[in-house]
C-alpha positions, 0 to 999 in steps of 0.5 A, a space after each residue: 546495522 539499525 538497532 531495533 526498540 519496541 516500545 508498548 503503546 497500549 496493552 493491544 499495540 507495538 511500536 517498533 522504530 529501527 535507529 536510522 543509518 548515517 546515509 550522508 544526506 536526506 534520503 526521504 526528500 529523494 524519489 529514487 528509480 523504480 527497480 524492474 520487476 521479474 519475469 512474472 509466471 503468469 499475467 492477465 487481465 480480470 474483468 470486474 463491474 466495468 473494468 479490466 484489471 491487470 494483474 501479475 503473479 510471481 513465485 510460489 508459496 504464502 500469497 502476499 498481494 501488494 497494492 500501489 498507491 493512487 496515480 502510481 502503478 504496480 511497478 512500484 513493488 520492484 524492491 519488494 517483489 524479489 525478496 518476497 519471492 526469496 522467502 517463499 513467497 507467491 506475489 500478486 501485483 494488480 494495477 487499481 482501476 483505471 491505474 497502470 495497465 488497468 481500465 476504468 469506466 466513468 463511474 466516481 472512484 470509492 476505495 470499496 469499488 477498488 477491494 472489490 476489484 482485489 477480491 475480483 483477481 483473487 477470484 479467478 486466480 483462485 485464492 481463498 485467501 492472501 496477504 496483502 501488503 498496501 501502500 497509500 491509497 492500497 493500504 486503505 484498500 486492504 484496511 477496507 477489505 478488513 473490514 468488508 472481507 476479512 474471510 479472504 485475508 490472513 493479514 494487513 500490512 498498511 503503509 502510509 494509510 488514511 481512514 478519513 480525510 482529516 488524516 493528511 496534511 494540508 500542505 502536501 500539494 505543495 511538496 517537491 517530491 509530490 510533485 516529482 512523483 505525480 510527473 513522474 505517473 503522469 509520463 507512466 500512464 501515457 506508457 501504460 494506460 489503455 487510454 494513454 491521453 486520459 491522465 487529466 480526467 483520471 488525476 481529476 477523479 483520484 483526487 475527487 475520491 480524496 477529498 471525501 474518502 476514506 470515512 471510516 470513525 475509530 469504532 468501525 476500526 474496532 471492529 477488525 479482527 485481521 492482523 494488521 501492522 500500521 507502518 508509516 516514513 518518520 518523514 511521510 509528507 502526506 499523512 499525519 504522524 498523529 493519524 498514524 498512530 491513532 490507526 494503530 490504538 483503533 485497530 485491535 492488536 495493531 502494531 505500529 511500525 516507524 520507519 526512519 530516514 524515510 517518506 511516503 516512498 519508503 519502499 524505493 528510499 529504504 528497500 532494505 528496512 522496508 523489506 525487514 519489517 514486511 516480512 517479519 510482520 508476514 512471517 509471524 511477528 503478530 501471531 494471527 487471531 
């Protein structure tokens, strides 16, 4: 069974690493198959500043909505949906602007646009306030709704975030799982999308957005009042260890959580691990301010 250690980064930060298991190969180099998701309660579209944006409900209890990273879509959370709905658990799934299901319109992608589209669903589906739990470019999204809409929100759990550019590495176009993973989205929005010939121009407009975005410097991310947990793959293949862990001294009272034997694709390469640390995060493991 992995232990867990937590060591103290700083008076307001914790870093929690579990001991990785023995797999018997590299499990963080994989991309394995999406999980299919269950049969969801209710599912609609939420129309918001030019867009329709799908959502999906499932379960009942504490809302956590969960947010997909850039070029993927919310089927991405099939590992995670089930066992929020066995811990009680009502889950949200949205597919970002002009991702999955999703529309768009012409304008250039900013992550504000994308949270406003979160708090947009949130409002027809009558939530004051929820959890949300982001991977990638959906971390980013609930890090900037902590910054922009903290009354909604109960707590962050950003995975593999950003808050400026200089945060990822370099090379990352150039890493073989990368590149597996966006052919893989480019075949699911063909599937999906309800413009199905259009991946060229929306891959061209996500990757506008990230060369200059996010942009957020240390003394905005002072200003977050939201619980929130930094959690990063010991092997993410996009964002720098260091950026990592300057998130979580940056943000008050932010935890640092280190996943071992994983990537920027935790959530499918170690489900089990990823789960724990999600929900004992939104179960209690910060105590709310």
């Amino acid at each position: 069974m992995p232990s867990r250690r937590i060591a103290c980064l700083s008076a307001l930060a914790l870093l929690a690493v579990w001991a990785a298991p023995s797999y018997g190969r590299e499990v963080w180099r994989t991309l394995p198959a999406l999980r299919p998701l269950p049969r969801a309660s209710a599912q609609g579209l939420a129309p918001h500043d030019g867009a329709q944006i799908h959502y999906a409900v499932f379960g009942s209890g504490p809302p956590v909505i969960l947010l997909h990273g850039g070029l993927a879509d919310s089927r991405y959370w099939g590992e995670q949906v089930p066992a929020l709905m066995r811990a009680g658990h009502q889950v949200v799934l949205i597919d970002s602007r002009g991702h999955g299901r999703s529309s768009r319109d012409g304008r250039p992608y900013t992550y504000e646009l994308m949270a406003s589209d979160v708090v947009a669903v949130m409002d027809r589906l009558g939530l004051t306030k929820a959890a949300v739990a982001g991977w990638s470019d959906g971390a980013i999204i609930g890090l900037v709704m902590a910054l922009h809409d903290p009354e909604r929100l109960t707590r962050v759990f950003a995975f593999a975030a950003n808050m400026d550019p200089s945060g990822v590495k370099p090379d990352v176009g150039k890493d073989p799982t990368f590149a597996r993973f966006e052919a893989r989205t480019a075949r699911d929005y063909a599937a999906l999308s309800p413009t199905p010939r259009g991946y060229a121009d929306f891959a061209k407009a996500i990757n506008r957005m990230w060369q200059t975005e996010p942009n957020y410097k240390a003394a905005e991310l002072a200003r977050i009042r939201v619980p929130v947990a930094i959690v990063d793959g010991d092997h993410d293949e996009a964002i720098k260890r260091e950026h990592t862990e300057y998130l979580a001294r940056a943000i008050p009272g932010a935890r640092l959580i280190i996943l071992p034997g994983a990537s920027h694709f935790a959530m499918l390469q170690r489900p089990a691990e990823f789960n724990a640390a999600l929900l004992g995060f939104l179960d209690g493991a910060q105590t709310a301010r």
